[in-house]
C-alpha positions in Angstrom: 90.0 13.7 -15.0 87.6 11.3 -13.3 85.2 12.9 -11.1 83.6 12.0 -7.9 80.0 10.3 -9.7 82.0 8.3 -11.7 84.2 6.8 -8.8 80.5 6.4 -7.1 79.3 4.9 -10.2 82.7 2.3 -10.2 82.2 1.7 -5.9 78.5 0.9 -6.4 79.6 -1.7 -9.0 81.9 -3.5 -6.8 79.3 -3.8 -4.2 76.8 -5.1 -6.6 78.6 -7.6 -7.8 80.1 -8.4 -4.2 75.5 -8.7 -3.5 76.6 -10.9 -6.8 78.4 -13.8 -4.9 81.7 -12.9 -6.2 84.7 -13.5 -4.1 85.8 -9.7 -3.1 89.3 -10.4 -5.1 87.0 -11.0 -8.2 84.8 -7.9 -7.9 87.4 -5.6 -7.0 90.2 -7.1 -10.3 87.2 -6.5 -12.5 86.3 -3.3 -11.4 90.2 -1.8 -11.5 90.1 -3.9 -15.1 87.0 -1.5 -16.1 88.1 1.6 -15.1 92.0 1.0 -16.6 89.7 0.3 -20.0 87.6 2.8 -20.0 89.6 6.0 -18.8 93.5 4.9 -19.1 94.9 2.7 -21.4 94.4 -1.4 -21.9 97.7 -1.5 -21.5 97.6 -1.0 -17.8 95.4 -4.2 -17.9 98.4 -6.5 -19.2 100.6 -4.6 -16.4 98.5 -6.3 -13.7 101.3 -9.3 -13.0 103.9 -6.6 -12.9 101.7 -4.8 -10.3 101.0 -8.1 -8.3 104.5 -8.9 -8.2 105.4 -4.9 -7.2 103.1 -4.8 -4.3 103.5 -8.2 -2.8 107.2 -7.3 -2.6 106.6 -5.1 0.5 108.7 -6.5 3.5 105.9 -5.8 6.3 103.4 -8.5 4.0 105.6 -10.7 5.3 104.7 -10.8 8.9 101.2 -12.0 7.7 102.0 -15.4 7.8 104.4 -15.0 10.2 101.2 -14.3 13.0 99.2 -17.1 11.3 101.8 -19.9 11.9 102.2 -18.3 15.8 98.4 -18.5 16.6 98.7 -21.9 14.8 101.7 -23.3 17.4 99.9 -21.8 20.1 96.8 -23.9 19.4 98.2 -26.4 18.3 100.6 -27.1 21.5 97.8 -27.0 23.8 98.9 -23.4 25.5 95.0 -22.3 24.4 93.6 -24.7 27.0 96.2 -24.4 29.6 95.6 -20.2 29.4 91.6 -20.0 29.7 92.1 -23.0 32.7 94.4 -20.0 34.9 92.4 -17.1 33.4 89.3 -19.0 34.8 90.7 -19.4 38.6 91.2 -16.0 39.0 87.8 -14.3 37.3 85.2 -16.6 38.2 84.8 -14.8 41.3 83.3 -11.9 39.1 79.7 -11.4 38.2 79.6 -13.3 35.4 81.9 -16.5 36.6 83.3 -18.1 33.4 82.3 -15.5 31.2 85.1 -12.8 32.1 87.1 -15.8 31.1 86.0 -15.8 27.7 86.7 -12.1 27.0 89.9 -12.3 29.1 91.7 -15.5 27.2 90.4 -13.7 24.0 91.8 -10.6 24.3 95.0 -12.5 25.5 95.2 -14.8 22.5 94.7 -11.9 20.1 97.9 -10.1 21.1 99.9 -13.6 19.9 98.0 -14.4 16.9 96.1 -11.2 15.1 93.3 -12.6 13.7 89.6 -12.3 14.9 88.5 -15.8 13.3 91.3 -17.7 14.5 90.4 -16.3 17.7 86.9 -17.3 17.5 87.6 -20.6 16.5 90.3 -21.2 19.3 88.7 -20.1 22.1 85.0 -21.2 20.8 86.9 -24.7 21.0 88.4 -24.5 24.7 85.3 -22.7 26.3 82.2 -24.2 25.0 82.9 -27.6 26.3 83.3 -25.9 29.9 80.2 -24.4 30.0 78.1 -27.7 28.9 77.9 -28.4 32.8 77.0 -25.2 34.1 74.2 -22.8 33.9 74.9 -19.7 32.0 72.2 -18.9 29.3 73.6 -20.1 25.8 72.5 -16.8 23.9 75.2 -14.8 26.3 77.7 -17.5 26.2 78.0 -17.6 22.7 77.8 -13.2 22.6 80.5 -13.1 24.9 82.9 -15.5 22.9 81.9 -13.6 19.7 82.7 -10.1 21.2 86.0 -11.6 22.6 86.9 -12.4 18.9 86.3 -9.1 17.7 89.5 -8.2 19.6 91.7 -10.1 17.2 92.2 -7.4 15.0 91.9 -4.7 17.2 94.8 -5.3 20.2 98.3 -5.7 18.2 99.4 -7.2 16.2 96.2 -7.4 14.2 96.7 -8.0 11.1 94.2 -5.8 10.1 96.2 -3.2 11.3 99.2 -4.5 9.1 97.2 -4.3 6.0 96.0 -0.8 6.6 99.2 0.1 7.5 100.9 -1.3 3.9 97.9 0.3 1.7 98.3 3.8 2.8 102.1 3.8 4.1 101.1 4.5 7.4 103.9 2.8 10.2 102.3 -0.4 11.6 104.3 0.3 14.8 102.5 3.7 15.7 99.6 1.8 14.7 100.3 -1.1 16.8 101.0 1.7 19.9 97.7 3.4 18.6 95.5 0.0 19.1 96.7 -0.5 22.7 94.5 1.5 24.9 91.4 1.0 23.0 91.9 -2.6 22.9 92.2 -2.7 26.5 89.3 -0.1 26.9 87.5 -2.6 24.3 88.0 -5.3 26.4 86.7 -3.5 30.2 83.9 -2.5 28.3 83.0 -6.1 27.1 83.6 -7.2 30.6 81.7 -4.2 32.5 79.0 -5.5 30.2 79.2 -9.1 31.3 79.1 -7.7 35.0 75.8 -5.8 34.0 73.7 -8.6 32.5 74.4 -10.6 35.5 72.5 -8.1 37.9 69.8 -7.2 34.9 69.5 -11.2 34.7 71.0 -13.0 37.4 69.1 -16.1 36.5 71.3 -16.1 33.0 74.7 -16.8 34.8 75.8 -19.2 37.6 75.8 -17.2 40.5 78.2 -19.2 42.0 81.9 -21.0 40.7 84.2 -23.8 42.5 87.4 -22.1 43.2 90.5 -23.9 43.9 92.5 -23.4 46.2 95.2 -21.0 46.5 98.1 -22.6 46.0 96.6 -24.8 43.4 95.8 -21.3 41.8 98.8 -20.1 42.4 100.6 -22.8 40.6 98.8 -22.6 37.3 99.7 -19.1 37.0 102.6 -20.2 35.1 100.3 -21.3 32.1 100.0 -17.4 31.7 103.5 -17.0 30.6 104.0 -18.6 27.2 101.8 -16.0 25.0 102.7 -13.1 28.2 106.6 -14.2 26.8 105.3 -14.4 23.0 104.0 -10.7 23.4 106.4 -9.0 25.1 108.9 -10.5 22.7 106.6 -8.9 19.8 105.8 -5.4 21.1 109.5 -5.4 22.9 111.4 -6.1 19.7 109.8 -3.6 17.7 109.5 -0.5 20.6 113.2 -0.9 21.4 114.6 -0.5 17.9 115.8 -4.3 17.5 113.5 -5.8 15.5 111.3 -4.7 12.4 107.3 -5.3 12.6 108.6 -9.0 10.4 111.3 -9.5 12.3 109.5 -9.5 15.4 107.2 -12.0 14.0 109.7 -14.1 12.7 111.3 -14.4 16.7 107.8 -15.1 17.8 107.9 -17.7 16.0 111.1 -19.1 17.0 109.9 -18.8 20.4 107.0 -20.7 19.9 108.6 -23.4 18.8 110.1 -24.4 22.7 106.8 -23.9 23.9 104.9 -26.7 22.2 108.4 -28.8 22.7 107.8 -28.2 26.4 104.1 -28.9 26.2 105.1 -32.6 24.6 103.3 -31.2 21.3 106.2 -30.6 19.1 106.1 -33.1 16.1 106.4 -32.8 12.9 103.1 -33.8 12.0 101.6 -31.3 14.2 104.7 -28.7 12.2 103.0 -29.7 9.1 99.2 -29.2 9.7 100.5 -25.6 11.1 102.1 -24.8 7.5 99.3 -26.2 5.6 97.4 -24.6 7.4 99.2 -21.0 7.2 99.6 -21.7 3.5 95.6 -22.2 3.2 94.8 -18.9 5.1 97.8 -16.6 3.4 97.2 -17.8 0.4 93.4 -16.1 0.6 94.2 -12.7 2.8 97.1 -11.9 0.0 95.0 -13.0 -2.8 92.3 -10.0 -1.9 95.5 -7.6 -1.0 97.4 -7.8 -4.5 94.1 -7.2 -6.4 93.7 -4.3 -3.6 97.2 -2.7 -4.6 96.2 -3.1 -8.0 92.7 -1.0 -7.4 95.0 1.2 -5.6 97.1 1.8 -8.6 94.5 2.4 -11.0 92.8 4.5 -8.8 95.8 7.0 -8.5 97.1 7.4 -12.5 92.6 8.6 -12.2 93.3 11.0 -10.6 90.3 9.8 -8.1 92.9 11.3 -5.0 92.8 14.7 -5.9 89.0 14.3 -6.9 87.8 13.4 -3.4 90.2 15.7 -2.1 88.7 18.5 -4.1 85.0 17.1 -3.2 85.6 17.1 0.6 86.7 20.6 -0.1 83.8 21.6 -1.4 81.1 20.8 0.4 83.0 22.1 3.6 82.0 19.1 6.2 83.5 19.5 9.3 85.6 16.5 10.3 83.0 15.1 13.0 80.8 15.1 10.4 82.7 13.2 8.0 83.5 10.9 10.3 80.1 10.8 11.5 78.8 10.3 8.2 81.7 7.0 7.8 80.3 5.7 10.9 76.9 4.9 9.4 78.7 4.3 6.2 80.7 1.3 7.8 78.0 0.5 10.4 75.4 -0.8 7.3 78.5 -2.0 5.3 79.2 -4.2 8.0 75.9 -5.8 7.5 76.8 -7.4 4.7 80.5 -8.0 4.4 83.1 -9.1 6.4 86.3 -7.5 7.8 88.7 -7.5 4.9 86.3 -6.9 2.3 85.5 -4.1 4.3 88.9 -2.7 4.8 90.8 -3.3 1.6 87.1 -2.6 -0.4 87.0 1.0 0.7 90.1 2.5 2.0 91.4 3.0 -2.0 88.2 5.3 -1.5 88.3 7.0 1.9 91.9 7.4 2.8 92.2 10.2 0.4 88.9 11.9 1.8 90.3 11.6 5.1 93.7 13.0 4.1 92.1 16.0 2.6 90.8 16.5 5.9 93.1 16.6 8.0 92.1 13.6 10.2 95.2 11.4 11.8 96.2 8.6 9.8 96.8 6.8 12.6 93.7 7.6 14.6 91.9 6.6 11.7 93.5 3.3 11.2 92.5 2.2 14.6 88.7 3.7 14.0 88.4 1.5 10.7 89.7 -1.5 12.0 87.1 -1.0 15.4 84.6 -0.2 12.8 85.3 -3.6 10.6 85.3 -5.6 14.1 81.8 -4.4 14.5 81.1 -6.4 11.5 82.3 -9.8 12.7 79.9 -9.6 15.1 76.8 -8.0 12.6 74.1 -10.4 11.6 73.4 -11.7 9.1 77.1 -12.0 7.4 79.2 -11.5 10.6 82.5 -14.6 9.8 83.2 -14.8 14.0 79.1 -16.0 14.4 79.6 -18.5 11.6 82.4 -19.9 13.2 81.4 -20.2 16.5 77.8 -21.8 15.5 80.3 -24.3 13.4 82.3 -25.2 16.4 79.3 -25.6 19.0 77.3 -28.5 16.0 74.3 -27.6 17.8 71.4 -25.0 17.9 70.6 -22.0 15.8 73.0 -19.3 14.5 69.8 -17.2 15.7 71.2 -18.0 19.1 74.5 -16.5 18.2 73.2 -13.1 17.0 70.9 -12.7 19.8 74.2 -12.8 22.2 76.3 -10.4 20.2 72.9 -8.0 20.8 74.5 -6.0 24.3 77.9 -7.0 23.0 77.2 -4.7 20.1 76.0 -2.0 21.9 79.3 -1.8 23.7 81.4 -1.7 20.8 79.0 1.2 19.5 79.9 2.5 23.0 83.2 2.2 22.4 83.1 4.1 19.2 81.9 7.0 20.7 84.3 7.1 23.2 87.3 7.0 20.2 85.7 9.8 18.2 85.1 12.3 22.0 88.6 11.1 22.7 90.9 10.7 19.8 94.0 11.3 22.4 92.6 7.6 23.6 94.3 6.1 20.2 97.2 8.8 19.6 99.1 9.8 22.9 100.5 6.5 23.1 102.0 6.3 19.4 103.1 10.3 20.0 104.5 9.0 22.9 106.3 6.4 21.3 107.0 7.9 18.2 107.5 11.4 19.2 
């Protein structure tokens, strides 16, 4: 039976070779290739395409690409723009002007497409030229398009959420119902933190924005409804019975498709940089999840489960302390790697501690996904910052992490507020879910 220093020993390995410069799928394949070697049989080693093709063959993986090619459309049909331009009419009247806009058509476009870098690049793309003429300080600019981002994953349907929900068999629809009132709580807080820099440093935001008027206003609200339709076909599919988490992709989709037609953007060379597109980015997420399910199964015929189980046992840790104790873990993680290394890396690891004891499978699932968001935004590796600094072509990336600075402090905010009130992330799916 493997004990806990050995699967220490084997975690520490990955990481070092991740500090190596290998691609995550890399470290983590050798690592399960090790430890099948060295304590199971070699024969589990030449089972690896059987286990690829086993694991890939859930039905929920499947909505992956489904939410890629949507946030793809979207962009792609111009329905981005159109969104911030009506977001933007009615929030510039807020401390802040513009900037509510950023965290407002972020948090928007993250319950159509699910993913925090598509976000970043999306709304990084729309925003930035608008702000070119105005005088907001670049440094909180740039933080508040970042901390928008950081919604992707968080506000359904992340697809962070989907991959945490296919590793440990947890339902992605409680999840889902789980992630809804701390995404929103995510973004007031982002927002209430906008309002706050403006009267710490007025002279960092235009005090004053042209509004239109009200009927001009008015009539632009109908931009809002294409990814308001998109996401109450999502969530409504699934809540009501008629649709699985896929299948309510898969009609998103479907229902995309009009949108760009009405938009005059529906061609099929714009159909075809969508796919290659989708193919390009599926291709990589499911890469790093097979070789995840494969760690997974290695790590169970160890016997690491009952190991950790026994180990939490043991030392008698209270669970604020053990979740305490993963908060640091995955505050300094999130240093150095991104989101998905982060979450498919070390949940083979911590789920089973967390089982053990007795923490919500659901309450954690929204806690690590909130914790992995931090590291979008976490110098020096943080993928949003990287993005964003690529789509502005000017400045310093410095100028980037010193604007995620009072963005991060909200999101470590809004960690405490999840662990003081875990009902924040489990009423809704009880309530759902019974």
């Amino acid at each position: 039976m493997i004990t806990v220093a050995d699967a220490a020993i084997g975690f520490g390995i990955m990481v070092g070779l991740l500090f190596l410069g290998l691609h995550v799928a890399t470290a983590m394949f050798l690592v399960s290739v090790l430890g099948a070697t060295l304590y199971l049989s070699p024969a589990l080693v030449e089972a690896v395409g059987t286990q690829f093709w086993a694991s890939m063959e859930d039905y929920v993986l499947l909505s992956i690409p489904l939410y890629i090619l949507l946030g793809e459309i979207l962009v792609r049909s111009g329905s981005t723009d159109r969104l911030y331009r009506s977001l933007a009419d009615w929030l510039n009247v807020l401390p802040g002007g513009l900037l509510h806009t950023n965290i407002a058509a972020s948090a928007i476009f993250s319950a159509v497409s699910g993913s925090s870098v598509a976000t970043a690049a999306t709304v990084a793309t729309v925003a930035l030229p608008s702000f070119r003429t105005r005088r907001y300080d670049d440094r909180l600019v740039l933080g508040s398009i970042a901390a928008g981002a950081s919604l992707g994953n968080l506000i359904p349907p992340g697809i962070a959420l989907i991959v945490y929900g296919a590793m440990t068999n947890t339902s992605v629809g409680q999840l889902y119902a789980a992630a809804v009132v701390p995404g929103i709580v995510m973004t007031l807080l982002f927002m209430g933190t906008i309002i706050l820099m403006a009267k710490i440093r007025p002279n960092w935001v235009q005090q004053q924005e042209t509004v239109d008027r009200l009927a001009i206003r008015l009539r632009r609200l109908i931009d809002l409804l294409p990814p308001l339709i998109i996401f109450a076909i999502i969530m409504g599919s699934i809540y009501s019975g008629w649709a699985t988490v896929t299948e309510s992709a898969a009609l998103a989709v479907v229902a995309a498709l009009p949108i760009a037609a009405m938009y005059g953007r529906l061609t099929l060379r714009m159909l075809h940089d969508c796919f290659c597109a989708t193919a390009s980015l599926t291709a990589m997420s499911l890469l790093i999840l097979a070789v995840a399910f494969y760690l997974n199964f290695v790590l169970g015929l160890m016997g690491v489960t009952p190991a950790l189980g026994a180990f939490v046992a043991g030392i008698g840790a209270s669970q604020l302390e053990l979740i305490l104790a993963l908060t640091v873990f995955y505050l300094l993680l999130g240093v150095f790697f991104e989101t998905l290394p982060m979450l498919v890396g070390t949940v083979p690891i911590v789920f089973p501690v967390i089982i053990a004891a007795g923490i919500d499978p659901v309450w954690f699932g929204v806690f690590i996904v909130l914790m992995c968001e931090i590291s979008l935004i976490s110098p020096p590796v943080g993928m949003t910052l990287y993005v964003i600094q690529a789509v502005r072509k000017e400045g310093t990336i410095a100028q980037v992490f010193a604007g995620t600075v009072p963005f991060f402090i909200a999101m470590i905010v809004m960690t405490v507020l999840l662990i003081a009130f875990p009902g924040m992330a489990t009423w809704m799916a009880r309530l759902t879910y019974g």
